[in-house]
PyMOL CGO cylinders between C-alpha atoms (Angstrom):
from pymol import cmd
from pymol.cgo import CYLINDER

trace = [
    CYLINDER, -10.99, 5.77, 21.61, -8.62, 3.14, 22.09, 0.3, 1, 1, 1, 1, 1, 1,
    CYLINDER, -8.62, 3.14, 22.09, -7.21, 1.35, 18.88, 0.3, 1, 1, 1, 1, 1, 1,
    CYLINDER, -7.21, 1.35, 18.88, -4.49, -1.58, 18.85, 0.3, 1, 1, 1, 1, 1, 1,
    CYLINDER, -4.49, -1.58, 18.85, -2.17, -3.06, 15.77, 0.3, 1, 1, 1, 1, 1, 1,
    CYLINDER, -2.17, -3.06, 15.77, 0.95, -5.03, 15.51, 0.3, 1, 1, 1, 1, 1, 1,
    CYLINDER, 0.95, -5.03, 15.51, 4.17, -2.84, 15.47, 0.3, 1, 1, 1, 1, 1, 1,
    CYLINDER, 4.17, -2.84, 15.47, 5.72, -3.19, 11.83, 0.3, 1, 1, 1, 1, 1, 1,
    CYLINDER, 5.72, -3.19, 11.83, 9.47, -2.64, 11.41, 0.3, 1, 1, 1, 1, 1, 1,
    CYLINDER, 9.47, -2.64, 11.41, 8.43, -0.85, 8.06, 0.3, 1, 1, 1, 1, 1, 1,
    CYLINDER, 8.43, -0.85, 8.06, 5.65, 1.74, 9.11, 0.3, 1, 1, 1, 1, 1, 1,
    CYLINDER, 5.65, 1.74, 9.11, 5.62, 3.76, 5.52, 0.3, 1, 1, 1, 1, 1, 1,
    CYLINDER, 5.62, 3.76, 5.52, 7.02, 3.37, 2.33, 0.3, 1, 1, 1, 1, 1, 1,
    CYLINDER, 7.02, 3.37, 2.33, 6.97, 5.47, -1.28, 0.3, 1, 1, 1, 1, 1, 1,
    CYLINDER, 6.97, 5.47, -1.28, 6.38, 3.98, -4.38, 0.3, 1, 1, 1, 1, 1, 1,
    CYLINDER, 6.38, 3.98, -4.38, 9.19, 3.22, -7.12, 0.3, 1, 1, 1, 1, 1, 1,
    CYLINDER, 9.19, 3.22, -7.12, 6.66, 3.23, -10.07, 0.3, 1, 1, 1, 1, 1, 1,
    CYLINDER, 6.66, 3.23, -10.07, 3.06, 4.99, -10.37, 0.3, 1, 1, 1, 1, 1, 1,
    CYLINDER, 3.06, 4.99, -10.37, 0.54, 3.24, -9.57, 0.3, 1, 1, 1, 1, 1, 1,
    CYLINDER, 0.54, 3.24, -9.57, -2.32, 4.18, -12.10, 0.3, 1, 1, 1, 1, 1, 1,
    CYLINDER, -2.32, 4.18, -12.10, -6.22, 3.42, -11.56, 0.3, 1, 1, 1, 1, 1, 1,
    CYLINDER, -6.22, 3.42, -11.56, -6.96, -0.14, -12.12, 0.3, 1, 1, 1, 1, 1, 1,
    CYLINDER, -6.96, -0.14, -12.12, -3.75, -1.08, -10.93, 0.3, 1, 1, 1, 1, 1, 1,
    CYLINDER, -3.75, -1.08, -10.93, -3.49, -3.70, -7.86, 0.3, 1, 1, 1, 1, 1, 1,
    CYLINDER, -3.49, -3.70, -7.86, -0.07, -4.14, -8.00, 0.3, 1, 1, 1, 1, 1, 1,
    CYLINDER, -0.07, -4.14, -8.00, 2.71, -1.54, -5.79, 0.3, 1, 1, 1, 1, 1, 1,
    CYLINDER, 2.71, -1.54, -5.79, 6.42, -1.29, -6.32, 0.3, 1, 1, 1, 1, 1, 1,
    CYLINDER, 6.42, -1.29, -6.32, 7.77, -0.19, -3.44, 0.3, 1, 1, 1, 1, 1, 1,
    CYLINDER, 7.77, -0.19, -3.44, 10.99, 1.84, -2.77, 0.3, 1, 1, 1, 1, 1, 1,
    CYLINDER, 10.99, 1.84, -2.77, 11.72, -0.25, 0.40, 0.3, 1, 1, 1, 1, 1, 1,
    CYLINDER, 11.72, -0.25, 0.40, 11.26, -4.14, 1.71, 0.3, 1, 1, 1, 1, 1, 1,
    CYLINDER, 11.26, -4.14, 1.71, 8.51, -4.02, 3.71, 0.3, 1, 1, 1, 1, 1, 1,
    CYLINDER, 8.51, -4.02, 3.71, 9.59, -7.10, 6.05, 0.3, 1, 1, 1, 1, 1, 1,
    CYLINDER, 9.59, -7.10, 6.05, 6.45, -7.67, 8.17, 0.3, 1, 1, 1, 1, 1, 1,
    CYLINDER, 6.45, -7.67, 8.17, 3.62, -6.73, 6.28, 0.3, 1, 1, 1, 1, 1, 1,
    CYLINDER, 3.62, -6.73, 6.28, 1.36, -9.60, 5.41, 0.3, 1, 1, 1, 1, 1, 1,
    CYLINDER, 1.36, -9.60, 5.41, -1.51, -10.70, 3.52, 0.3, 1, 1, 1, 1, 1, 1,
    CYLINDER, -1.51, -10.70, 3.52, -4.88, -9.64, 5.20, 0.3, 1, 1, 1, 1, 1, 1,
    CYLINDER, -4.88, -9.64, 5.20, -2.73, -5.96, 6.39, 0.3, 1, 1, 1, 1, 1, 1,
    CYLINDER, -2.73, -5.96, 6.39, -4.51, -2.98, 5.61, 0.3, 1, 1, 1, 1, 1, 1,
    CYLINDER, -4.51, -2.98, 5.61, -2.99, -0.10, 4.41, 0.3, 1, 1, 1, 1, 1, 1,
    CYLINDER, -2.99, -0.10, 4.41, -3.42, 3.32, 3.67, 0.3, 1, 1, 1, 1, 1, 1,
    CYLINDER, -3.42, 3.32, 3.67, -2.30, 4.53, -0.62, 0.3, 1, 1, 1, 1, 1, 1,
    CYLINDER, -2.30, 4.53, -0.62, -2.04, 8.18, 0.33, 0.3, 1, 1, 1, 1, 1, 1,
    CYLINDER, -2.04, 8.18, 0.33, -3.18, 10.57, -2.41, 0.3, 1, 1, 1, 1, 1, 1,
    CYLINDER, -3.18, 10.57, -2.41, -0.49, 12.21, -4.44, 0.3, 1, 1, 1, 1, 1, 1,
    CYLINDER, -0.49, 12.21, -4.44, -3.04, 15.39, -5.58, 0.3, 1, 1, 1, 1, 1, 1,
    CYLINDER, -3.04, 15.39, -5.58, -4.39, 18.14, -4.41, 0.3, 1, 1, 1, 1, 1, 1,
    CYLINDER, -4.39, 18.14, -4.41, -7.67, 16.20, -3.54, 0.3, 1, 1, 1, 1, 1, 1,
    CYLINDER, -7.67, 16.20, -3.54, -7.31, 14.61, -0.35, 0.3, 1, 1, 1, 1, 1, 1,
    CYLINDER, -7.31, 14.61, -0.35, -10.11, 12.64, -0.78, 0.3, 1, 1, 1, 1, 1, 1,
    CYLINDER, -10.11, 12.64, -0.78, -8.26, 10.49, -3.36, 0.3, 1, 1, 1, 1, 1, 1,
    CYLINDER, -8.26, 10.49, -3.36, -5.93, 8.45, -0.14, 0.3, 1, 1, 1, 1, 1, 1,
    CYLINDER, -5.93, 8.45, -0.14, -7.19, 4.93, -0.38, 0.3, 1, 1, 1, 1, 1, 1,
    CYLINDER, -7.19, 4.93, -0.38, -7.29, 1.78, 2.07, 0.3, 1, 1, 1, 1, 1, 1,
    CYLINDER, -7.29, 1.78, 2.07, -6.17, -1.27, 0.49, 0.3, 1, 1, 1, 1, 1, 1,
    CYLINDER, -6.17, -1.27, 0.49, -6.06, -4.86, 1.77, 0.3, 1, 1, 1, 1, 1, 1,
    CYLINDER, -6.06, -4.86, 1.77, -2.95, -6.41, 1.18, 0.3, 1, 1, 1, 1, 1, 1,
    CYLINDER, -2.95, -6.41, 1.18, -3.38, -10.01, -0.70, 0.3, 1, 1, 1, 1, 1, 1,
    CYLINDER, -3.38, -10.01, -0.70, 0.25, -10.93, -1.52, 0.3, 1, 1, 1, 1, 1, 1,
    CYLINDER, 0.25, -10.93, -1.52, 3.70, -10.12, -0.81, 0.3, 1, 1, 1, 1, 1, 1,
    CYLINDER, 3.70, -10.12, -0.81, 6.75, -10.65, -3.51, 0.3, 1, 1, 1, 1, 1, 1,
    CYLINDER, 6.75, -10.65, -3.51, 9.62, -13.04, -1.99, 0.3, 1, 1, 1, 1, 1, 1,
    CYLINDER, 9.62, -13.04, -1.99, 11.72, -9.39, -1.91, 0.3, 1, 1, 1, 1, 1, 1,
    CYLINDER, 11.72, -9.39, -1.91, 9.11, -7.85, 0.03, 0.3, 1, 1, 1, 1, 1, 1,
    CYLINDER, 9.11, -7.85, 0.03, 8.83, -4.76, -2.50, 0.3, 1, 1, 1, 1, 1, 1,
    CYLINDER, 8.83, -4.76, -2.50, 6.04, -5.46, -4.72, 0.3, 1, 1, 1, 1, 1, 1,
    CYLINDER, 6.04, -5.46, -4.72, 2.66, -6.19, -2.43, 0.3, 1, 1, 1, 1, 1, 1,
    CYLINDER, 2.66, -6.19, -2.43, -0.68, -6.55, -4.23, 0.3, 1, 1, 1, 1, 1, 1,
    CYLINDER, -0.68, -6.55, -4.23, -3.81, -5.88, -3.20, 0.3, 1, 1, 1, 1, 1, 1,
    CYLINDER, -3.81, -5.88, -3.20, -6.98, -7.51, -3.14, 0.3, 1, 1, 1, 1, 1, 1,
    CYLINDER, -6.98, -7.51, -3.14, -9.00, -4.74, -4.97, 0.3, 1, 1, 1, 1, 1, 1,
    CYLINDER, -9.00, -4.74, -4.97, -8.07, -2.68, -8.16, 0.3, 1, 1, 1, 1, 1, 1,
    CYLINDER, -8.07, -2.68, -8.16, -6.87, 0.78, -7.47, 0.3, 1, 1, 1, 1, 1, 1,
    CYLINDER, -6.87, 0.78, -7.47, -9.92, 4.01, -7.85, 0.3, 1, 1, 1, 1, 1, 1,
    CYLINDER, -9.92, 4.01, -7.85, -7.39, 6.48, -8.41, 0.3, 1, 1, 1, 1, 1, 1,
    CYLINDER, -7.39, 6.48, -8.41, -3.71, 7.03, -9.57, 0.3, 1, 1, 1, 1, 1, 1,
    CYLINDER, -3.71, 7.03, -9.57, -0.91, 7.42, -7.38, 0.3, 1, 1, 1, 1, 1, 1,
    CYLINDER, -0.91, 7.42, -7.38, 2.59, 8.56, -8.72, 0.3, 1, 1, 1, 1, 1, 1,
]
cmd.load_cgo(trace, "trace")
C-alpha cells in the first residue's frame, strides 16, 4: 500500500468544548494553521466503543484557526 498527503504543521488536536451528535461545529484547543476546507479528518471516539471515531470533511475554517466546521452533522458525541 502506498498512501500520500500534505504534511500539516498541526497533525492532532483535542477539543475545548464537546462536541454532541448533530453538532458540525469543533472548538479546538489549538490553531490548526494549515488545515483547509475539503481536509478530511478523523473525530476520534471518546467511549469505550471504538466504532464511534468518525471521518469528517472539513468545510470552513474560523479566521483563528480553532473552530473548523464540517460539512456533515456529527453521528455521535465527542467530549
Amino acid at each position: 500500500m502506498s498512501m500520500h498527503a500534505v504534511p500539516k504543521t498541526v497533525r492532532w488536536t483535542t477539543l475545548k468544548l464537546t462536541a454532541n451528535a448533530g453538532d458540525n461545529q469543533l472548538y479546538l484547543t489549538d490553531s490548526v494553521i494549515d488545515w483547509l476546507p475539503g481536509d478530511r479528518i478523523v473525530i476520534a471516539t471518546t467511549s469505550m466503543n471504538y466504532k464511534q471515531s468518525e471521518v469528517g470533511v472539513i468545510a470552513s475554517v474560523s479566521s483563528d484557526r480553532m473552530i473548523i466546521t464540517l460539512v456533515d452533522k456529527l453521528i455521535n458525541t465527542h467530549v
